[in-house]
VEXFISE-497243 format. One record per atom (N, C-alpha, C): residue number from 1; atom name; x, y, z. Coordinates in Angstrom, 1 decimal, padded with zeros to 4 digits. Example, Ala and Ser with C-alpha at 12.3 -4.5 7.8 and 13.67 -1.06 7.14 Angstrom:
<n = 1, atom = N, u = 013.2, v = -005.7, w = 007.8>
<n = 1, atom = CA, u = 012.3, v = -004.5, w = 007.8>
<n = 1, atom = C, u = 013.2, v = -003.3, w = 007.8>
<n = 2, atom = N, u = 012.8, v = -002.2, w = 007.1>
<n = 2, atom = CA, u = 013.7, v = -001.1, w = 007.1>
<n = 2, atom = C, u = 012.9, v = 000.0, w = 007.9>
END
This chain:
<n = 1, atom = N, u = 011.2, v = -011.6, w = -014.1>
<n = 1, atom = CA, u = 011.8, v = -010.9, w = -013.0>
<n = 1, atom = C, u = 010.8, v = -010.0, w = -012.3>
<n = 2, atom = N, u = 010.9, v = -010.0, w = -010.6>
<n = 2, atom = CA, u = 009.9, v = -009.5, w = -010.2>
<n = 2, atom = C, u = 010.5, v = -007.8, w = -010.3>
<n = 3, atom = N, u = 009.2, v = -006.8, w = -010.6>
<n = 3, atom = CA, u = 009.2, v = -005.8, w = -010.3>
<n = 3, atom = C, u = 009.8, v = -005.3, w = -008.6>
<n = 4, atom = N, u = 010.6, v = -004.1, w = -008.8>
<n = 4, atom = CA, u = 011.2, v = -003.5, w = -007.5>
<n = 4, atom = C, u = 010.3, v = -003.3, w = -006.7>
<n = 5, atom = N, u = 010.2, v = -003.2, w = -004.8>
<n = 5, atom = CA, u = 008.9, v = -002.3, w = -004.7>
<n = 5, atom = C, u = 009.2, v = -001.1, w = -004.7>
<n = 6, atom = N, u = 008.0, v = -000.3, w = -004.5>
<n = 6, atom = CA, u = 007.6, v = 000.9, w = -004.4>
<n = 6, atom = C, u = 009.1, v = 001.6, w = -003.1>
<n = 7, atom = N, u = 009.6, v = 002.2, w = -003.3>
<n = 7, atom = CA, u = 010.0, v = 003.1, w = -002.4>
<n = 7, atom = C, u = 009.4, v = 004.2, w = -001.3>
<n = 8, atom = N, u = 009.5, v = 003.9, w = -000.3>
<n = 8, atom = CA, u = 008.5, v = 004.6, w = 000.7>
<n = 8, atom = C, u = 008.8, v = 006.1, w = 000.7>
<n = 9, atom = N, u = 008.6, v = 007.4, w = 001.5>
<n = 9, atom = CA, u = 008.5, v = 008.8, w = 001.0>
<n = 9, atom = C, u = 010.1, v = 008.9, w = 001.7>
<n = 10, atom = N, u = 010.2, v = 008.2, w = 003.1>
<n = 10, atom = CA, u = 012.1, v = 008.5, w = 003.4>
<n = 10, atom = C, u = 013.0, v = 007.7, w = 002.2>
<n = 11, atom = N, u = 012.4, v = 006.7, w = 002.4>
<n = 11, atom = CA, u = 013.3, v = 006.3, w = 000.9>
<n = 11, atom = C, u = 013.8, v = 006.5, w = -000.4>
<n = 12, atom = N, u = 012.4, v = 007.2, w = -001.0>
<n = 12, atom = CA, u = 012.9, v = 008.3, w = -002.0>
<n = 12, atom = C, u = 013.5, v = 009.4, w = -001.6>
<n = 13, atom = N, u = 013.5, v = 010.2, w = -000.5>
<n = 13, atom = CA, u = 014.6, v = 011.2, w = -000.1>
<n = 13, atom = C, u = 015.9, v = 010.3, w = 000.1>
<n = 14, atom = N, u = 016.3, v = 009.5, w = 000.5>
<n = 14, atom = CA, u = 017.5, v = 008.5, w = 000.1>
<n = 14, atom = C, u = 018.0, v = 008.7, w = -001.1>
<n = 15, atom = N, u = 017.2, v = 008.0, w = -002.2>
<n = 15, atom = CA, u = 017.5, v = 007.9, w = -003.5>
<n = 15, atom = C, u = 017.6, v = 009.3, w = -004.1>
<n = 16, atom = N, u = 017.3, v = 010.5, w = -003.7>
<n = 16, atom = CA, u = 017.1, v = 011.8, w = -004.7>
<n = 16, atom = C, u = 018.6, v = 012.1, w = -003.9>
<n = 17, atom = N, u = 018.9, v = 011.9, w = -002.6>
<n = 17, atom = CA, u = 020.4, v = 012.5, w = -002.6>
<n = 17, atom = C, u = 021.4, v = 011.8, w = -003.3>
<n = 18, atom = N, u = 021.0, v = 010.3, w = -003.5>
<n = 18, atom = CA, u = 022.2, v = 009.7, w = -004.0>
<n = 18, atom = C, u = 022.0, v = 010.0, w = -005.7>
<n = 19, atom = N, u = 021.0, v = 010.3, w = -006.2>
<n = 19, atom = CA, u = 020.5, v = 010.6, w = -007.2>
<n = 19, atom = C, u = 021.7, v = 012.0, w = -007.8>
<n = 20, atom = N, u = 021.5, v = 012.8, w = -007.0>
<n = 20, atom = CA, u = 022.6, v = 013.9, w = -007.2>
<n = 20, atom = C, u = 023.8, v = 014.2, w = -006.6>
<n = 21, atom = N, u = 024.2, v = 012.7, w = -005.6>
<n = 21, atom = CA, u = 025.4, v = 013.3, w = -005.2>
<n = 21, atom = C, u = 026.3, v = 012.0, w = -006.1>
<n = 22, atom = N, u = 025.5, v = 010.5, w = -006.2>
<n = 22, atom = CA, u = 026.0, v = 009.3, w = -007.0>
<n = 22, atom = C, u = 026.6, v = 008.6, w = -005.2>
<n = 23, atom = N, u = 027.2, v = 007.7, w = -005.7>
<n = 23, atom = CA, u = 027.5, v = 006.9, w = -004.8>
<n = 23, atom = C, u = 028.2, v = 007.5, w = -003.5>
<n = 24, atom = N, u = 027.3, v = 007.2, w = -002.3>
<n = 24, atom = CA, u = 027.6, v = 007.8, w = -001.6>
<n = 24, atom = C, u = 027.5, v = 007.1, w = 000.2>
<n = 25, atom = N, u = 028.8, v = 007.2, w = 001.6>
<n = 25, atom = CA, u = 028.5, v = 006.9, w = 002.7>
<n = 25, atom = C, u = 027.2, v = 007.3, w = 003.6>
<n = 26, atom = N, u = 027.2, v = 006.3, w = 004.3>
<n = 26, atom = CA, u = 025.9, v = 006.4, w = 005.5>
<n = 26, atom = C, u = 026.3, v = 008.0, w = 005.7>
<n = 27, atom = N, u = 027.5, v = 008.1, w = 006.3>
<n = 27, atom = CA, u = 027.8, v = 009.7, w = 007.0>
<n = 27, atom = C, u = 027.6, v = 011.0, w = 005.6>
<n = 28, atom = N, u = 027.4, v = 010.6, w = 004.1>
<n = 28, atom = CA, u = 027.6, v = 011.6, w = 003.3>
<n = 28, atom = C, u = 025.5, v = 011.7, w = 003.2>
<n = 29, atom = N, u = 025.3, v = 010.8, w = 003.4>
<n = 29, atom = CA, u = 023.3, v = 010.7, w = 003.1>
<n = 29, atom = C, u = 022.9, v = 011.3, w = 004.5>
<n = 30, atom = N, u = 023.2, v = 011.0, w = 005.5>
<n = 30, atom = CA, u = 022.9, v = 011.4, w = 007.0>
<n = 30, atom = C, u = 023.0, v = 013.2, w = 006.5>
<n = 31, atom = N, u = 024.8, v = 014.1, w = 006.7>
<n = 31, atom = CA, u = 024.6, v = 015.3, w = 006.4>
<n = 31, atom = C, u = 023.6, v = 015.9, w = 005.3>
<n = 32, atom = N, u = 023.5, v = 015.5, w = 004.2>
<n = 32, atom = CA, u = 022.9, v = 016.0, w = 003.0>
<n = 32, atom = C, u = 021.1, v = 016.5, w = 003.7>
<n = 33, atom = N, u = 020.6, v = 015.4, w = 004.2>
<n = 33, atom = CA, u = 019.3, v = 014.9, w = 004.5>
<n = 33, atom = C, u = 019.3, v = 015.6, w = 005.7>
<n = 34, atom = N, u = 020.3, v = 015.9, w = 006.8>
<n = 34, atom = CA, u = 020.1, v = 016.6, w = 007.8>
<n = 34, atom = C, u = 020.2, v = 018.1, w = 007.6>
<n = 35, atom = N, u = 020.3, v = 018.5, w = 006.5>
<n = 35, atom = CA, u = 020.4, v = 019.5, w = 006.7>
<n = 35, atom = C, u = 019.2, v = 020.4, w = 006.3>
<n = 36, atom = N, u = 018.0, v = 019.5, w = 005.8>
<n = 36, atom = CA, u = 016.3, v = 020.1, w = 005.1>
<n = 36, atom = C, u = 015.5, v = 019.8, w = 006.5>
<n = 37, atom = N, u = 015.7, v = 018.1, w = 007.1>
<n = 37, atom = CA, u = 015.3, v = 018.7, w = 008.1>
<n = 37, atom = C, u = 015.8, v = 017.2, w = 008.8>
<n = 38, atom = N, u = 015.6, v = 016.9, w = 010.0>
<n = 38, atom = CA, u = 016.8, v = 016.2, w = 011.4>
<n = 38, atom = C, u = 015.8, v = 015.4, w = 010.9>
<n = 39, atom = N, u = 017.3, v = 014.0, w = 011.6>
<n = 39, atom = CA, u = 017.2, v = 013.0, w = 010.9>
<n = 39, atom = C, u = 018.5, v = 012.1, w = 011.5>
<n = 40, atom = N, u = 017.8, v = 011.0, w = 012.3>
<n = 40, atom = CA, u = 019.3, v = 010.5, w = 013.3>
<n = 40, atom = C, u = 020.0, v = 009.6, w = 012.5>
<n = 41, atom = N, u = 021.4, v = 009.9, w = 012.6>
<n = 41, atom = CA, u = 022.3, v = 009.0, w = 011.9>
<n = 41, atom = C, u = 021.7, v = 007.3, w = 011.8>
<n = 42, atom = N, u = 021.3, v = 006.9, w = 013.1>
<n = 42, atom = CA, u = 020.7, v = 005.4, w = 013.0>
<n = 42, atom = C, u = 019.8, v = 005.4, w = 011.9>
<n = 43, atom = N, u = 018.8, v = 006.0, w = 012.2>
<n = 43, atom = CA, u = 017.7, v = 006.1, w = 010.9>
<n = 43, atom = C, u = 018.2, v = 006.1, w = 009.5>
<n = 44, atom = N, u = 019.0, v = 006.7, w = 009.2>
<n = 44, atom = CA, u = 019.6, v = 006.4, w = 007.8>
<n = 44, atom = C, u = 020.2, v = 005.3, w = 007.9>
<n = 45, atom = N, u = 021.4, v = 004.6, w = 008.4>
<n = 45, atom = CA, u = 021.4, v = 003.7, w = 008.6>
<n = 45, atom = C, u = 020.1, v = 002.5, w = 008.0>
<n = 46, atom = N, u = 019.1, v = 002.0, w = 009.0>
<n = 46, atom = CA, u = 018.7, v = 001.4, w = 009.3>
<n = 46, atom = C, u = 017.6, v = 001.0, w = 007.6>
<n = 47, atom = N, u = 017.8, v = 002.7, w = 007.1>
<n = 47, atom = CA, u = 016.9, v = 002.8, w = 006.3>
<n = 47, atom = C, u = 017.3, v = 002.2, w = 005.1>
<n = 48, atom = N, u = 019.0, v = 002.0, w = 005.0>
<n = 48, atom = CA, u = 019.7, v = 001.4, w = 003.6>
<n = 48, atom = C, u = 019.8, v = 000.7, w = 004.0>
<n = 49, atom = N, u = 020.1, v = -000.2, w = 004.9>
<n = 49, atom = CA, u = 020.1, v = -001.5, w = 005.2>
<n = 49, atom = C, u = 018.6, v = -002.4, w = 004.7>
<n = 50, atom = N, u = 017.2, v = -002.0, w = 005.2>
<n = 50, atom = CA, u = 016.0, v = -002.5, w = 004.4>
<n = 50, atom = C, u = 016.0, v = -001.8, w = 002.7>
<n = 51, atom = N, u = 016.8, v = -000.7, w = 002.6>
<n = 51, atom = CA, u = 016.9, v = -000.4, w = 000.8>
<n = 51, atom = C, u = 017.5, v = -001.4, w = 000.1>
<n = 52, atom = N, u = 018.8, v = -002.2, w = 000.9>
<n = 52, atom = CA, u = 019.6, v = -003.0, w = 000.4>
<n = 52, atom = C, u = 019.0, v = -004.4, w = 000.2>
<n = 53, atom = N, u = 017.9, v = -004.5, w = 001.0>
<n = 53, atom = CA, u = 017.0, v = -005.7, w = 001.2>
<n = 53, atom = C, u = 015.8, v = -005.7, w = 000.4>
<n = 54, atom = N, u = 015.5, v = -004.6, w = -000.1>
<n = 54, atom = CA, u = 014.3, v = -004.2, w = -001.3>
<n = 54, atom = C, u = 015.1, v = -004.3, w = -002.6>
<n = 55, atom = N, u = 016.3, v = -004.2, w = -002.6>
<n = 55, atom = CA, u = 017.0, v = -003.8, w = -004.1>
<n = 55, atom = C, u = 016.7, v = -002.7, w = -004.5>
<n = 56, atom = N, u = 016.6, v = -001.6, w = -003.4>
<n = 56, atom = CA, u = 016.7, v = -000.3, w = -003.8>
<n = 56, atom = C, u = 018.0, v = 000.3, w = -004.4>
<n = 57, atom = N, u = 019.4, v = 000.3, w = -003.5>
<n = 57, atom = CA, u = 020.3, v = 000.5, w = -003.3>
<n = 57, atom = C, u = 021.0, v = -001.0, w = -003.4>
<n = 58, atom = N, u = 022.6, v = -000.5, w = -003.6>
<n = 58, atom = CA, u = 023.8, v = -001.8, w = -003.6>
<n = 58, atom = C, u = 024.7, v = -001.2, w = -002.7>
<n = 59, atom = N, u = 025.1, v = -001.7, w = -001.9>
<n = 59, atom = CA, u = 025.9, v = -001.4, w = -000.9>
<n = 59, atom = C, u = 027.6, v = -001.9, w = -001.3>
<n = 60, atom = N, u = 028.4, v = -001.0, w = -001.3>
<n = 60, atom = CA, u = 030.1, v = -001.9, w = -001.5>
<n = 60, atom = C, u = 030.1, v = -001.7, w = -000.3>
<n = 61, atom = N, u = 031.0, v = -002.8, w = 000.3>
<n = 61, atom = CA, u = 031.9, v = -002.9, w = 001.5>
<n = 61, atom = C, u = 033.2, v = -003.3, w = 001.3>
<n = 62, atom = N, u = 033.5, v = -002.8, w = -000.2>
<n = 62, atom = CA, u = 035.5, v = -003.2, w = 000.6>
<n = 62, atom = C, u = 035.9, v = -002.2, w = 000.8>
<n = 63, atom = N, u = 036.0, v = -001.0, w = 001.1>
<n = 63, atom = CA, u = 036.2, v = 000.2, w = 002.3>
<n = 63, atom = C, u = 035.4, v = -000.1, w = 003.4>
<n = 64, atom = N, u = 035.9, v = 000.6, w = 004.6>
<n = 64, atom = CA, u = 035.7, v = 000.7, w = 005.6>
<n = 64, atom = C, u = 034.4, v = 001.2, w = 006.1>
<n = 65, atom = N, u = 034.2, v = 002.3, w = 005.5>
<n = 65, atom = CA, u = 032.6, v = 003.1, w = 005.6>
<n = 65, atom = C, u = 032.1, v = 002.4, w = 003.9>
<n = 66, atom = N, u = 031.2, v = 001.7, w = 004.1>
<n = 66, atom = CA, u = 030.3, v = 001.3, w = 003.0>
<n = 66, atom = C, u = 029.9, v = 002.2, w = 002.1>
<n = 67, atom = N, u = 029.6, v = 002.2, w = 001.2>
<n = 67, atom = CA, u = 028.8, v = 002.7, w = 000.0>
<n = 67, atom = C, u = 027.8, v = 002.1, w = -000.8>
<n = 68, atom = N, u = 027.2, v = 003.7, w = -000.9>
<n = 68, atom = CA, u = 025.6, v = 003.1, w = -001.1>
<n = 68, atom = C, u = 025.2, v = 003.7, w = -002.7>
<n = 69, atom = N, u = 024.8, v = 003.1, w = -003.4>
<n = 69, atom = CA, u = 024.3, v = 003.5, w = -004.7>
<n = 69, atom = C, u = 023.0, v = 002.9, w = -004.7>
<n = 70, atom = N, u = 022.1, v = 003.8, w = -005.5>
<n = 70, atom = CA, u = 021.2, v = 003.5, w = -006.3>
<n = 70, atom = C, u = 021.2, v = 002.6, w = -007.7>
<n = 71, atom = N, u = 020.2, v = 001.5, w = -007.1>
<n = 71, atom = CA, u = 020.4, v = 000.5, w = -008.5>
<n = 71, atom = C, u = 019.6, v = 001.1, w = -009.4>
<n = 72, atom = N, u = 018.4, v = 001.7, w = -009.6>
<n = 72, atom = CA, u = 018.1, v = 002.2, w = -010.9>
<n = 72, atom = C, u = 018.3, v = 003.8, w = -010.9>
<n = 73, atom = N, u = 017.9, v = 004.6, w = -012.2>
<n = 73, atom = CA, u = 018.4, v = 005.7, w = -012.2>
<n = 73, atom = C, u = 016.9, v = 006.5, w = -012.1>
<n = 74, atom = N, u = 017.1, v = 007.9, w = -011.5>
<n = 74, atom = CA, u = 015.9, v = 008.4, w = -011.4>
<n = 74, atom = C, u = 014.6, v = 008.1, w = -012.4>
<n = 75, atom = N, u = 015.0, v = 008.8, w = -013.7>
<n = 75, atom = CA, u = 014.0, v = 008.3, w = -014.8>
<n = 75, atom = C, u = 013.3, v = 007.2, w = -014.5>
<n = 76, atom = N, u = 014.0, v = 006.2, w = -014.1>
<n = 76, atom = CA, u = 013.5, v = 004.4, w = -014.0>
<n = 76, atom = C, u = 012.1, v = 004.9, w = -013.1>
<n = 77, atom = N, u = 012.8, v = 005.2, w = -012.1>
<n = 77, atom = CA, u = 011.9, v = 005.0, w = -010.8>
<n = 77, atom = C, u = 010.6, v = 006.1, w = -010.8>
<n = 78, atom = N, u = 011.1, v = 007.2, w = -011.4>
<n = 78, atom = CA, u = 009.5, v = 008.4, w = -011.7>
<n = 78, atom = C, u = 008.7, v = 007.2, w = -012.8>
<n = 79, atom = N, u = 009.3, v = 006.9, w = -013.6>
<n = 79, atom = CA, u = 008.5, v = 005.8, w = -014.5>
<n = 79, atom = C, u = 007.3, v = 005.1, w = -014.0>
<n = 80, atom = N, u = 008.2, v = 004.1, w = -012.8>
<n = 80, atom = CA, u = 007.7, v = 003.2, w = -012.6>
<n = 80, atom = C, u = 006.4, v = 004.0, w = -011.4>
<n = 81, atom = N, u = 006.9, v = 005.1, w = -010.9>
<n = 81, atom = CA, u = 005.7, v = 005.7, w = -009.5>
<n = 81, atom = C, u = 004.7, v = 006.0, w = -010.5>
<n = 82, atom = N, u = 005.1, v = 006.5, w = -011.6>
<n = 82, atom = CA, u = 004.1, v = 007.1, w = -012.1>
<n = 82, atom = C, u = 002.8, v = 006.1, w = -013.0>
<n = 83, atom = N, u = 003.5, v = 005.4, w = -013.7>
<n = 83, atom = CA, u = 002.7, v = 004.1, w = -014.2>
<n = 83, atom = C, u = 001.6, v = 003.6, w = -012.9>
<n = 84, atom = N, u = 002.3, v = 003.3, w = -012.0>
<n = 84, atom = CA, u = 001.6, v = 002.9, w = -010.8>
<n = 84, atom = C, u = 000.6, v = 003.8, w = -010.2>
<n = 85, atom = N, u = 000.8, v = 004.8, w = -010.6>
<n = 85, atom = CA, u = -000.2, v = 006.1, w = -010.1>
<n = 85, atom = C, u = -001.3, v = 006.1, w = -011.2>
<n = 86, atom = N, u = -001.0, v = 006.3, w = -012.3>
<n = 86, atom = CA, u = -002.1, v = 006.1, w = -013.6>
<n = 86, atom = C, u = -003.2, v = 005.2, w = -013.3>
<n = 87, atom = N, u = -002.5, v = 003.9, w = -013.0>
<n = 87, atom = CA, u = -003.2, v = 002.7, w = -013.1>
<n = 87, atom = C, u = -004.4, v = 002.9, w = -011.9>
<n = 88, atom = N, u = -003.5, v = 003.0, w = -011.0>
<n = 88, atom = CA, u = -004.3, v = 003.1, w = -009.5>
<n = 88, atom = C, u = -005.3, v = 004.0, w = -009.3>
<n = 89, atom = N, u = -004.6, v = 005.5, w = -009.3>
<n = 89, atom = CA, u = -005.6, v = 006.6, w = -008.8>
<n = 89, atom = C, u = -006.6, v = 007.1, w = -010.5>
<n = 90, atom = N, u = -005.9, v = 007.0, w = -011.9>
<n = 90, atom = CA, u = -006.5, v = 007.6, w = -012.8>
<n = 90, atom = C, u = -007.3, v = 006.2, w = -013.4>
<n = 91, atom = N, u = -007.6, v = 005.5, w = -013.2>
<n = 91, atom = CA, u = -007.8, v = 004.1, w = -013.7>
<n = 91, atom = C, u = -007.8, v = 004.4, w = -015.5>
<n = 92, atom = N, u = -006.5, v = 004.3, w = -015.2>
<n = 92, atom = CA, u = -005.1, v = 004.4, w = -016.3>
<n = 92, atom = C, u = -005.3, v = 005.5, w = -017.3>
<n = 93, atom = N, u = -005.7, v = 006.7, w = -017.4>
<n = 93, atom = CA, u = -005.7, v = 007.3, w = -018.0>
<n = 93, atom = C, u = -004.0, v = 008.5, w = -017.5>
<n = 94, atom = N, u = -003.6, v = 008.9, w = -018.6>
<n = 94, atom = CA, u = -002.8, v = 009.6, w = -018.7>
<n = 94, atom = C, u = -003.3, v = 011.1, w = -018.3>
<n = 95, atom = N, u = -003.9, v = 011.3, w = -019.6>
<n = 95, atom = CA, u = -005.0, v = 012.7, w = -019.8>
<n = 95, atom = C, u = -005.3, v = 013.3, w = -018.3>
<n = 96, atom = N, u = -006.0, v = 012.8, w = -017.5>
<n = 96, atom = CA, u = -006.7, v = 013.1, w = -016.0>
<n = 96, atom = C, u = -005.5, v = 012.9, w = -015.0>
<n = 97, atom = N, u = -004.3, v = 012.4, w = -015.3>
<n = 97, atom = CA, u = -003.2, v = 012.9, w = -014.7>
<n = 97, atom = C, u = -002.7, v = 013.7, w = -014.9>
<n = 98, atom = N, u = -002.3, v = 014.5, w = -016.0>
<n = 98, atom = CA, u = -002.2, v = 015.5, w = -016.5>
<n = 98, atom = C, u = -003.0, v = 016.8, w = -015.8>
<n = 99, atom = N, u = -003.9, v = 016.8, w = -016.4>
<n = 99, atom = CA, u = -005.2, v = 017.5, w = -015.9>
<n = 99, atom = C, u = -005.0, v = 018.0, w = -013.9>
<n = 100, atom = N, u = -005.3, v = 016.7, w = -013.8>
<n = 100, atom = CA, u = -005.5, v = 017.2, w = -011.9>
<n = 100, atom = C, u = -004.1, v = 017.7, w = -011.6>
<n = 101, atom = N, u = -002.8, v = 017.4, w = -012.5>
<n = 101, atom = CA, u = -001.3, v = 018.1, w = -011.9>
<n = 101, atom = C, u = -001.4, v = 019.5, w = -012.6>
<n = 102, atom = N, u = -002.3, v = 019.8, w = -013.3>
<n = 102, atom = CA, u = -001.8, v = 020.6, w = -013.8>
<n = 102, atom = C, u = -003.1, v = 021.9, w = -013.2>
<n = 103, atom = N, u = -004.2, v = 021.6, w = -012.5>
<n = 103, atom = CA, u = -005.5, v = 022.2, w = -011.9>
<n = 103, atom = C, u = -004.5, v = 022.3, w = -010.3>
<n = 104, atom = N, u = -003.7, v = 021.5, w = -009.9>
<n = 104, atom = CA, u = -003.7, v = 021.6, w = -008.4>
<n = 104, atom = C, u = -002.7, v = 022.6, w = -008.0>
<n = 105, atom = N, u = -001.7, v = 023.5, w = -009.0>
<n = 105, atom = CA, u = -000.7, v = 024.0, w = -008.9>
<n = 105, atom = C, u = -000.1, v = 025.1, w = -009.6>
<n = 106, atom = N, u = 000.3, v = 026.3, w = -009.8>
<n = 106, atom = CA, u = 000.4, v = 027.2, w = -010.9>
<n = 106, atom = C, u = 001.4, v = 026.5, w = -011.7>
<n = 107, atom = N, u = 001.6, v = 026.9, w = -012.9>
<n = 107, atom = CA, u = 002.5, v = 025.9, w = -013.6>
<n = 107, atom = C, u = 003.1, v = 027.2, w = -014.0>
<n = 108, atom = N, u = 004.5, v = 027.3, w = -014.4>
<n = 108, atom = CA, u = 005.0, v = 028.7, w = -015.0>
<n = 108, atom = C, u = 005.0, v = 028.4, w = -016.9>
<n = 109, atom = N, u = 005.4, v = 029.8, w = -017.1>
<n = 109, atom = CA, u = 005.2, v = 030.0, w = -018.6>
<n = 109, atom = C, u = 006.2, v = 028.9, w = -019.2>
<n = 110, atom = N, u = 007.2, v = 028.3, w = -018.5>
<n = 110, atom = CA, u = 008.3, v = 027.9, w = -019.2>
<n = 110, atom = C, u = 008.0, v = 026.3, w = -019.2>
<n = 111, atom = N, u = 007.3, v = 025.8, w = -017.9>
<n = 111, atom = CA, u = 006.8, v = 024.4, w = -017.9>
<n = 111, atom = C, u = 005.9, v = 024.4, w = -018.8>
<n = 112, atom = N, u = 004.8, v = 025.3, w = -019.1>
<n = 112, atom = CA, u = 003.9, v = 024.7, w = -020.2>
<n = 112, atom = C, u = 004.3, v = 024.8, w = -021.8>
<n = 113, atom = N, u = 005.4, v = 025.4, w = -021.9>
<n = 113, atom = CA, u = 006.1, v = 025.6, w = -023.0>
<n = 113, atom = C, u = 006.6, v = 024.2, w = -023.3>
<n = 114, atom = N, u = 007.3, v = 023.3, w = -022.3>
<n = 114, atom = CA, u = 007.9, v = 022.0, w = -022.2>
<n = 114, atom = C, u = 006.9, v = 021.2, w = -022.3>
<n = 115, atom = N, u = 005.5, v = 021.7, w = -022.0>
<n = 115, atom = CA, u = 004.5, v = 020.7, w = -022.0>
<n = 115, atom = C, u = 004.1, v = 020.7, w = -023.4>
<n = 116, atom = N, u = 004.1, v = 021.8, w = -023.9>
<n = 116, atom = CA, u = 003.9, v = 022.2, w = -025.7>
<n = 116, atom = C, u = 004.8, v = 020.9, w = -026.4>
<n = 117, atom = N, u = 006.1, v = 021.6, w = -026.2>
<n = 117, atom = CA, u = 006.7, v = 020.6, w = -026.6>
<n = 117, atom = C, u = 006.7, v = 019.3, w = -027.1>
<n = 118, atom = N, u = 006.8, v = 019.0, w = -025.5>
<n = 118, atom = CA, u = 006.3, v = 017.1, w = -025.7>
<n = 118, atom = C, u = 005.2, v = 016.8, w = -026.3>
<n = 119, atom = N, u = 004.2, v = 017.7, w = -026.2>
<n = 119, atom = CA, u = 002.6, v = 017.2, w = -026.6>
<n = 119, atom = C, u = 002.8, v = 016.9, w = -028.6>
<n = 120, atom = N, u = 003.8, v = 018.1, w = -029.3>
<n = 120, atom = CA, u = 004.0, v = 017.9, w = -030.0>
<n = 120, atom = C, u = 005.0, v = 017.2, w = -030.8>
<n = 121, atom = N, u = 005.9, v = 016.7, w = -029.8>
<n = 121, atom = CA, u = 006.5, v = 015.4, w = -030.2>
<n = 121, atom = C, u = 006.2, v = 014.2, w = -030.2>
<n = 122, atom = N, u = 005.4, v = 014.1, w = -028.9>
<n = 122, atom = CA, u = 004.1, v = 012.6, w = -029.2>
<n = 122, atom = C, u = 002.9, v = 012.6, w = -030.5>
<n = 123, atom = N, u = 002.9, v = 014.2, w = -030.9>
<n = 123, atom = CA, u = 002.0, v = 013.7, w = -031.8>
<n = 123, atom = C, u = 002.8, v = 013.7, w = -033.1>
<n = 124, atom = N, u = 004.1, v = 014.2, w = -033.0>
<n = 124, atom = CA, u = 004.5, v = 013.3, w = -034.8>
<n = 124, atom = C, u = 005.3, v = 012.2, w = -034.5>
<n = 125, atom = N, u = 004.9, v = 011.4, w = -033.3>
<n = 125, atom = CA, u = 005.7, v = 009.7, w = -032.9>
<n = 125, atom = C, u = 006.5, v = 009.2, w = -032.7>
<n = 126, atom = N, u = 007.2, v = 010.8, w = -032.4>
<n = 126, atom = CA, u = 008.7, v = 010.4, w = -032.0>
<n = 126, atom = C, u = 008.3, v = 010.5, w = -030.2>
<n = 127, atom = N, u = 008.8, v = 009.3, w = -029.7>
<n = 127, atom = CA, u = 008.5, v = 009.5, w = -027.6>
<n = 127, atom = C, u = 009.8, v = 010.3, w = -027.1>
<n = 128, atom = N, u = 009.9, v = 010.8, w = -026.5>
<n = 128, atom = CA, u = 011.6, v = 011.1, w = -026.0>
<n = 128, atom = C, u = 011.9, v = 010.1, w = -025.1>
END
């Protein structure tokens, strides 16, 4: 089975509303999305119609105003951007992704506590 593609940067604002609102109309993704910053009704539109054509999104149409869901769930999709980011920009190193996210931005006391965390749950082999 071929891999999904990549989702473009409007397309993931697509998927992060339906992400948190769950299945949702062209007119429920249009307000959500218009309100960070404009954004014409067609354009949303136009934009799930090529998501529906990527297998980003599944469209129902036995109502009137269609609905639009996200086929994989956020997790999936950070997975898959991020594997593709390792590979590409870190030539696959984990470590130096880490590293440059973590040099390019203040991190607060509570993220790096989560970072503790994990670091020491990968090292007694349990993955989350």
């Amino acid at each position: 089975m071929a891999a999904k593609p990549k989702p473009t940067a409007a397309e993931l604002a697509i998927l992060q509303i339906l992400w948190q609102r769950g299945p949702s109309t062209v007119r429920d993704i249009h307000n959500d999305w218009d309100k960070d910053s404009p954004v014409g009704y067609t354009t949303v539109l136009k934009l799930l119609q090529i998501m529906t054509d990527k297998g980003l999104v599944e469209r129902d149409e036995t109502a009137r105003a269609h609905v639009y869901k996200a086929t994989s769930d956020r997790e999936q999709t950070q997975g898959h951007l991020v594997r593709d980011l390792v590979d590409r920009v870190f030539g696959g190193s984990a470590a130096q992704l880490v590293l440059r996210a973590l040099s390019e931005r203040k991190t607060s006391a509570r993220e790096i506590a989560e970072i503790r965390d994990m670091l020491d749950t990968f090292e007694k082999g349990k993955r989350k």
